[in-house]
N, C-alpha and C positions, 0 to 999 in steps of 0.2 A: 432378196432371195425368195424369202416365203412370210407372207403376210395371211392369218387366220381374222377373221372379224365376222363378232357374232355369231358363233358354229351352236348350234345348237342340234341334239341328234336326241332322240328316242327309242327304246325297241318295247312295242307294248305298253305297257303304265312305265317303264322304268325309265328315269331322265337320267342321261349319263354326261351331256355336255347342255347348259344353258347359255345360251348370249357370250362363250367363250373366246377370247382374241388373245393375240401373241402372234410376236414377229419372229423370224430368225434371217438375222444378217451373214454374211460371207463371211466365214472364220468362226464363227460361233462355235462354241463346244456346250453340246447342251444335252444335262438329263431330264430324264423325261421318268417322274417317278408316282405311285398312288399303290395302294393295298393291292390286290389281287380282284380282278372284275371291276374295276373301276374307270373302264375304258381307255390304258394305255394302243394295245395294239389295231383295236378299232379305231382309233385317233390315226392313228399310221395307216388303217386302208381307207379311212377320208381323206388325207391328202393326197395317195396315191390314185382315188378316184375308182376303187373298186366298191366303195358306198356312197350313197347319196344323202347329202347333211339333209333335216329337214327345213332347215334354214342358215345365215349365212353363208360367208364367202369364203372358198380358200383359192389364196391367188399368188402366180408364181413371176418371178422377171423373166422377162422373154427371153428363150435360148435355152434358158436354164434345165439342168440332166440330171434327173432323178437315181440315186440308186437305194434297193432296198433290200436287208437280208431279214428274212423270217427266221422265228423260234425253231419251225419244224419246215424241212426241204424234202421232195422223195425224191424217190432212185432217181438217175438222170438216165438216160438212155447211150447210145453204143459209144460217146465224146469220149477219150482220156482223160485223165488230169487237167496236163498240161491243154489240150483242145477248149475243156472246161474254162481253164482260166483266161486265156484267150479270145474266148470267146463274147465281145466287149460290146459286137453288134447281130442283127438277126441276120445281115448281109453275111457275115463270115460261118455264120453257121450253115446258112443256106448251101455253101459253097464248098464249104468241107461235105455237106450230104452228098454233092454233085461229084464230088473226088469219089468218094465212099460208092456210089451207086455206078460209077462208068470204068471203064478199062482203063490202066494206065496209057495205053498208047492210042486212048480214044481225041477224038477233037474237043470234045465236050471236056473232057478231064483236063486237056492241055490248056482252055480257056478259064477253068475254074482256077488252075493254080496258077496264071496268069492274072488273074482278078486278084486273087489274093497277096499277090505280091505289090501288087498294085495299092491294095489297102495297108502295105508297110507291114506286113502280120511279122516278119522276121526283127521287127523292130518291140514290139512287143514280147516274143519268149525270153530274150534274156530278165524284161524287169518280170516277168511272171515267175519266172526259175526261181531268181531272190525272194519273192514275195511264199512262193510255197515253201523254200526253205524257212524261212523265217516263221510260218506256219507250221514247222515240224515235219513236214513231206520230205522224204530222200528222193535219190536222182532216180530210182528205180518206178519208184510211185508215178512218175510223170507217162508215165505210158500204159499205165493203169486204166481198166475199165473204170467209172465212177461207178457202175451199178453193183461193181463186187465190192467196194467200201462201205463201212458201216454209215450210221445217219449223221453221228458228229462229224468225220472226215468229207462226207459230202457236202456238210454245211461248211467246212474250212476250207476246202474248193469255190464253192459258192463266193465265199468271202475273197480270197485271191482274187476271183473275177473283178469284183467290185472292186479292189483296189488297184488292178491296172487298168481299170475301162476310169477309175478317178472321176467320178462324178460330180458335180459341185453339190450338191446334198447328199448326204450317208443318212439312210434309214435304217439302225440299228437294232435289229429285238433280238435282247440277251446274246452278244456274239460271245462273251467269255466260256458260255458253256460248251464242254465237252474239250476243255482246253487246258492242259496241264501248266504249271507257274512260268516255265521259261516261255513256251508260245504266248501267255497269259502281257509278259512285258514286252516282247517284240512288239505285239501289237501295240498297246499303249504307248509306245516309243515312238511305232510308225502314226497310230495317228495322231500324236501330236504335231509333229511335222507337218499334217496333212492338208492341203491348199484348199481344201474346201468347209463346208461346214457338215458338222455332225448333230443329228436328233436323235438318240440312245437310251435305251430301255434296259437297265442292268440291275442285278439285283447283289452285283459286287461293291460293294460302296468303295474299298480300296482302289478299284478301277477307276470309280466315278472322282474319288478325292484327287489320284492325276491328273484326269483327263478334261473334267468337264469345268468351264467356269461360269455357268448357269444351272439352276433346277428350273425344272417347269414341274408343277404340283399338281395332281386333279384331286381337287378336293371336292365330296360330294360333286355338286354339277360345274363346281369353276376349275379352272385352269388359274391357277398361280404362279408368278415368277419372282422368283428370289435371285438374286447374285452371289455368286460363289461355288464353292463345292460343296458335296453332301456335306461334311462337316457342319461348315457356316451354315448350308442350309435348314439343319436341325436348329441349332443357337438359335436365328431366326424366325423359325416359324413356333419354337418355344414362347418366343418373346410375343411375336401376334396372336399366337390363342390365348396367353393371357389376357393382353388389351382385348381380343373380344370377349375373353369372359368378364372383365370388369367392366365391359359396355353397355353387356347383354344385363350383369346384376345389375347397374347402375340403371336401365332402362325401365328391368322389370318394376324397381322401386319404386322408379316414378309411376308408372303404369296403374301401381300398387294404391298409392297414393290418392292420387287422382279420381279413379274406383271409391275408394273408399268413401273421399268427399261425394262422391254424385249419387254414390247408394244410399249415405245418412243425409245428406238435402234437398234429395229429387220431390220427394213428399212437399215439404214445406215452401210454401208458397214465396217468402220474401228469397228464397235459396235456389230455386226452381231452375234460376236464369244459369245461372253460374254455375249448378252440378250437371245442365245441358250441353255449358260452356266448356266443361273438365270431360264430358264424353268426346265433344267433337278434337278437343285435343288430342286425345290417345286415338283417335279415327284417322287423325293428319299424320300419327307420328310413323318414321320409316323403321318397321318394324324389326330389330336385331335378331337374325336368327339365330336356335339356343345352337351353342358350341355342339360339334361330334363329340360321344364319348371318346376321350385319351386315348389310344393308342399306349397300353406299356406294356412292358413284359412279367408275363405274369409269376407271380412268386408262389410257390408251392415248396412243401416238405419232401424229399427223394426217398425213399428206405435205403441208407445207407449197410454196403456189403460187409462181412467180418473183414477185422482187420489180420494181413496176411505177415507171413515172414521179412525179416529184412530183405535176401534174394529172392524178388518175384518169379523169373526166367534165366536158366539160365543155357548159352547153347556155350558147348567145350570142343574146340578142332573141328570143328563143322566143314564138311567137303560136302559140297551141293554146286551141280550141275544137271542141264538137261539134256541127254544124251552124250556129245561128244561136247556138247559147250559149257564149260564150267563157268558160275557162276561167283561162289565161296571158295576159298580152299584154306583150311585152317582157320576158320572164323571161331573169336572167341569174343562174348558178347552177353553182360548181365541186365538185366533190368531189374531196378533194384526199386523197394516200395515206398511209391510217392510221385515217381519220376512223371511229368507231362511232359513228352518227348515230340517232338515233332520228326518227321524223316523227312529229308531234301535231298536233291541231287536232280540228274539230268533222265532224259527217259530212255529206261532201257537199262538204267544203273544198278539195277537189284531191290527197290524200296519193298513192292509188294510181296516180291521173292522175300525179303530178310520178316515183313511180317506174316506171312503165313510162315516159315521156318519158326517164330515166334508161337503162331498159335497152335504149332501140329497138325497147319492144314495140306503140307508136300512132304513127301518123304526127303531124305537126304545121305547121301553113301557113305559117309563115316565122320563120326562125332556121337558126341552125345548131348541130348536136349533135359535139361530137369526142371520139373516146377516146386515153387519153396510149399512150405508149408500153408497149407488151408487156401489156396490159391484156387480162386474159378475163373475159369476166362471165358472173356466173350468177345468175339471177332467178327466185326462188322464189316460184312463183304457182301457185292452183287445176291449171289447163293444163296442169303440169309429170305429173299424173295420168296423164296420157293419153298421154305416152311412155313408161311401161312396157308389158311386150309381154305379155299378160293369158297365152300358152302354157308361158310361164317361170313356175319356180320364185322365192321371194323371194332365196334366196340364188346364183342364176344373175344375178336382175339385178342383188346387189350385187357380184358378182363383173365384170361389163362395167362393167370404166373404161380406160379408157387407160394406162393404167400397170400392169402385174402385181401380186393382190395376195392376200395366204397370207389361204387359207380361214379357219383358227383367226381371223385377228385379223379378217376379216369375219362370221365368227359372232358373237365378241364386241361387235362392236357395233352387229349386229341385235338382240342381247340383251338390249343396254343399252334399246333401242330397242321391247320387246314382241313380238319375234320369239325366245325362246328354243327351244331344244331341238330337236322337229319340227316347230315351224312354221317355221322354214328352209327348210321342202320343201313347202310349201305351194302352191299356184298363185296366181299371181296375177291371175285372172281370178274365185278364189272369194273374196277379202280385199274388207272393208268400206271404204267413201270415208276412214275414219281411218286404216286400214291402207296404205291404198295413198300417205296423205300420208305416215305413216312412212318410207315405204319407199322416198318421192323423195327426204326429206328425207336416209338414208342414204347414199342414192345420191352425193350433192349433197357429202358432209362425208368424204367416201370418195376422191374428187377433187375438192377444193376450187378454187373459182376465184380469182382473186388480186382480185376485186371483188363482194361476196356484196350482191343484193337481196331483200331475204325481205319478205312480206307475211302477219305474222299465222304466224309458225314456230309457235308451240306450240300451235295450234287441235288436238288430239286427244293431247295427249299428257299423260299424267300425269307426277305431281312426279318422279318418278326419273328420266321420261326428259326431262322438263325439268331437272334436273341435270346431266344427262348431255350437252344440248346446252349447256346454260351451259358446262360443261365446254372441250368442243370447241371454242365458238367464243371463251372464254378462248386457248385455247393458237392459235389460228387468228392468223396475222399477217397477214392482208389488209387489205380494205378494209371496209367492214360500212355498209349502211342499211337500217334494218328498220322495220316498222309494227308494234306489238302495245299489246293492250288488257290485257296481264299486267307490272302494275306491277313485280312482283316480279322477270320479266323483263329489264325495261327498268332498273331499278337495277343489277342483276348485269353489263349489258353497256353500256348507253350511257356515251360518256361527253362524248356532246354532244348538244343537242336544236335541233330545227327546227320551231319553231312555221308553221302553214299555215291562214290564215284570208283569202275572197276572194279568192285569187291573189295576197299579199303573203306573202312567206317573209321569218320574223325569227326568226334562228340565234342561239344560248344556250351562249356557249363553260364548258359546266359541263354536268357529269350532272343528273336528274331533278330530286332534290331542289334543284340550283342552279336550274332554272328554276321550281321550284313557288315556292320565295324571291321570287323575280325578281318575275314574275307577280303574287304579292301585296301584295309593295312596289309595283309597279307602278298598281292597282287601288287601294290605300289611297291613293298620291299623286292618283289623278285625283280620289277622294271629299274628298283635304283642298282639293286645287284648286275643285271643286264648294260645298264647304262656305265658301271664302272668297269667291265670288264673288257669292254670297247675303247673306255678310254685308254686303260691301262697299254693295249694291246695296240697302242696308233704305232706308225713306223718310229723308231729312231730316228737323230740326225747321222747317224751310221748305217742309212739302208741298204739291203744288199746288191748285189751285181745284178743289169739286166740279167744273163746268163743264167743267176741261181733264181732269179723270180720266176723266169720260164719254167724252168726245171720243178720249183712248188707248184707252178698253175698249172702244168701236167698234173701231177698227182694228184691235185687241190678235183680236176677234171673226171679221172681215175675213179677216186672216191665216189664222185657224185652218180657218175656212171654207176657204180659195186648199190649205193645205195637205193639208185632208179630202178633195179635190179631186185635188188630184196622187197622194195619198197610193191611192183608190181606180182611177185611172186606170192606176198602175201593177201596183196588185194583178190587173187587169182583162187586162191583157194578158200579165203573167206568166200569169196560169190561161190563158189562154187557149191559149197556146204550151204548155200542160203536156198541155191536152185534146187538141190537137194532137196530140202524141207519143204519148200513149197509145194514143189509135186507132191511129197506125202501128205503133205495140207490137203491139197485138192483130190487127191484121191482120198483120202479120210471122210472129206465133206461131201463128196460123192458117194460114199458110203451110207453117210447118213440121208440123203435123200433120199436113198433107196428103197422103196417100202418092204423088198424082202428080208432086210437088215433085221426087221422087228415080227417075222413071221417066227416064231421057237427061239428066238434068240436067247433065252437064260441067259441076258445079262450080257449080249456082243456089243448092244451101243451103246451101254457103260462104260465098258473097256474100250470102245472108240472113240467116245468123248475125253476120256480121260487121256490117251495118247497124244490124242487132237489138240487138248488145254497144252500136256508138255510139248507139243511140237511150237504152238503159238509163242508159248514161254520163251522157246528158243530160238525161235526169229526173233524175239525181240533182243536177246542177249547178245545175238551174230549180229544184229544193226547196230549196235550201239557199240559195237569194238570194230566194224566197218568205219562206222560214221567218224572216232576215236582214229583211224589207222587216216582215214582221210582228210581229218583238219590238221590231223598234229604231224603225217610225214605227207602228204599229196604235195599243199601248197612249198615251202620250201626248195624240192626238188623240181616242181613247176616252174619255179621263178629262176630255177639257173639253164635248166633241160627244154623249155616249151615244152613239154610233154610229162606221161606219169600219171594222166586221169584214166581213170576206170571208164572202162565203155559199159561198165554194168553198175547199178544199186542197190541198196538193200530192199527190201520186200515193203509190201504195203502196209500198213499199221493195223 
């Protein structure tokens, strides 16, 4: 499939691949893992042949079809979704322009969609349709502009594409990002299945422990291949830095040695021969290079927060919704001190809703919210972005906390954190949206609060410095409720779960793995409860008259009719409230384009952002009780009626 041999590349004095080789066979599942700047994604635009090695080979079997998704994709231009995914060659794109640019009743246009038909494209949306669903896309999304979606959903577009064009190579950098737990497994699911071979750049190890049964390593200038998954491939390459450092001491000794003899006998004549003899030795020998420093994570002292009341949080009767779409109603919900809670559920279920109701950061139309005693919280959201001061250095704003605190141990764990050396002195008004999460997040772990909210902590941050906060908030004695989509995450720290489905919250006193148990136990008991209920219900040997069977599969008919009925009436007025909001969406965001919006405003695109945030809130709440109204009554009534689907979907993400 793909043979590399001898890649060596340079930029400047810097050598990032020496005399490099590695194959990848068909079916391969392989990661491709090294520090940050260690030439993973450049490795990927040499094979793809947008750079030039400055010496060896990269060679492909003939025919063979490359696909590749980047970290970062921009806007796509006037394509749909669904066009997007589709869009599997430059033929079809060409052809959809020629639709797009001629009259429907032109010739030109009748021969384009004449082509197209010709290339099977109708043969193609159905697996694209599954593919975006599977991706978290609803049916409404598919007729979507891409240039009106944000940068993650453009790149999950991106990705559909590539999974129905089915390439026999997948060129992977970081696809899990910007991807919530349930998309996070479809995928993993699908490409284990997948017919082709994968090359994958991820900084999820739980991904990679699935999926992959190779590491490729760039270590300094080689490429190394171990077998198995991250897991093994740590074990392993434990076990070979040791053998090189006892090869390297074992080396240096002799080296040692040797030296020694040829500098006490080089003098004396009868010795002369022999300590010439011990230099050209150490001259022949193949010289061991000394090991990398280790890789660990670093251990530091936290200032730990005062300790708080037994009830940290607590919300009583809680009714929150946004607008007409309720959210909660009656919620009653403590967090109590000590608890490392993780929150799960599907998207659109309420998680970030029930922790900002947690930290005070939405209002709520009736209940009451209390915090216990000497409680300080701190709520780790997007937002928190925007109170650094862009004039400052990065290590001026990890130096502003409340507390005095020695520069040394604040460099070390901006270090830890991707900030080594001179970017310390960086500004922070030039750091990228990942950089500047870093650098709340240090902020945040630097003066800990005695009740930590994080939403989604390790969105930017690679495995060392996901260590590194594993770390921290191990030794952290507070309170702890987080959201994330890194499994591997949430086993290192949870060690309770809180399922979130509809506005019913059902707490899992066990870490991760005790609720996946749960969960499954749970789902086999309702299929054996299912399973006996059919038994129970087979006909007797006293079945009844043709006559009265008819007579039930009328009514049996009846029903299904009364239910096709309710069932579309309510899909009718959910869309409807969705189309609703969007318009207000878009007239909101048109709002804010507007440059007159900010001429005297006292404070109007305050008050339009904040409308704007609950309008968004609430398309996601109306999707996800669509989405909910559509798997659990649609199919059913489909499978007895042919009919009962929505001509319409929920809104774009």
């Amino acid at each position: 499939m793909l043979t590399v041999s001898q890649l060596s590349k340079s930029f400047s004095d810097r050598v990032l691949f020496r005399a490099a080789s590695f194959h990848v066979n068909r079916s391969d599942r392989i990661g491709l893992v090294g520090p940050n700047g260690s030439g993973k994604s450049t490795l990927f635009r040499l094979i793809l042949g947008d750079l030039e090695p400055d010496a060896g080979k990269i060679a492909f079997r003939n025919g063979s079809r490359i696909g590749y998704l980047p970290q970062e994709i921009a806007p796509s231009g006037d394509e749909t979704v669904l066009e997007l995914a589709t869009a599997v060659s430059p033929e079809i794109t060409a052809l959809r322009h020629n639709l797009r640019s001629n009259p429907t009743d032109s010739e030109s246009h009748q021969w384009a969609q004449a082509q197209l038909d010709e290339l099977r494209l109708y043969e193609l949306e159905p697996k694209a349709r599954r593919i975006l669903a599977g991706l978290a896309f609803r049916q409404s999304d598919f007729n979507r502009l891409t240039r009106s979606l944000s940068g993650g959903w453009i790149m999950r577009a991106h990705l559909a594409r590539l999974l129905v064009q089915a390439p026999d190579l997948l060129l992977l950098d970081e696809p899990t990002n910007h991807m919530d737990i349930e998309s996070l497994i479809w995928l993993q699911d699908y490409l284990r299945a997948y017919s082709g071979a994968i090359l994958l750049i991820s900084h999820d190890r739980e991904f990679l422990n699935q999926l992959v049964g190779d590491i490729l390593e760039i270590n300094r200038t080689a490429i190394i291949h171990y077998r198995g998954n991250y897991d093994v491939y740590l074990s392993q390459r434990a076990a070979r830095e040791e053998q090189h450092l006892a090869a390297y001491k074992n080396q240096q000794r002799q080296i040692q040695s040797l030296q020694h003899f040829a500098d006490r006998f080089r003098a004396k004549a009868s010795k002369a021969a022999q300590a010439q003899s011990k230099l050209k030795q150490i001259e022949r020998m193949d010289i061991i290079e000394a090991p990398a420093a280790a890789t660990r994570i670093i251990h530091f002292q936290w200032p730990q927060p005062p300790r708080t009341g037994q009830k940290v949080i607590t919300l009583n009767h809680i009714d929150q919704a946004y607008g007409s779409v309720e959210v909660y109603r009656d919620l009653n919900y403590t967090v109590e001190r000590g608890q490392r809670t993780v929150l799960v559920g599907p998207n659109g279920s309420g998680k970030s809703t029930l922790l900002k109701l947690l930290a005070g950061a939405i209002p709520f139309q009736a209940g009451a919210r209390e915090l216990g005693l000497h409680v300080r919280l701190g709520y780790y959201a997007q937002h928190r972005i925007d109170m650094l001061k862009a004039g400052r250095t990065v290590l001026e704003e990890a130096l502003d906390t409340p507390h005095p605190l020695a520069e040394q141990k604040a460099r070390t764990v901006l270090g830890s954190f991707l900030f080594p050396g001179d970017d310390a002195f960086k500004r922070v008004s030039v750091l990228s949206g990942g950089e500047k999460s870093r650098l709340a997040l240090v902020k945040m772990l630097l003066n800990p609060p005695n009740c930590l909210l994080m939403d989604e902590p390790t969105t930017h941050l690679d495995m060392a410095s996901i260590d590194a906060l594993i770390e921290a908030l191990k030794q952290y004695n507070g309170t702890l409720i987080f959201i994330s989509h890194d499994v591997y995450f949430i086993r290192a720290i949870a060690t309770t779960v809180l399922h979130i489905q509809a506005g019913q919250l059902t707490p899992y006193a066990g870490n991760y793995d005790y609720y996946l148990e749960r969960t499954r136990a749970q789902t086999a008991n309702v299929l054996l409860r299912a399973g006996k209920t059919l038994t129970d219900s087979r006909p007797k040997p006293n079945t009844p008259s043709r006559k009265t069977q008819r007579r039930m599969e009328a009514v049996t008919r009846q029903t299904r009719a009364k239910a096709l009925r309710e069932h579309q009436r309510k899909l009718a007025k959910l869309e409807a409230e969705i189309e609703s909001l969007e318009a207000r969406q878009q007239a909101l965001t048109g709002e804010l384009e507007n440059p007159a919006t900010y001429e005297n405003s006292s404070g109007k695109p305050m008050a339009i952002n904040r409308e704007l945030t609950g309008v968004v809130e609430s398309l996601a709440i109306l999707v996800a009780e669509w989405e909910k109204l559509a798997e659990e009554d649609a199919e059913p009534v489909c499978a007895h009626s042919g009919q009962g689907r929505s001509k319409h979907g929920p809104p774009a993400p």
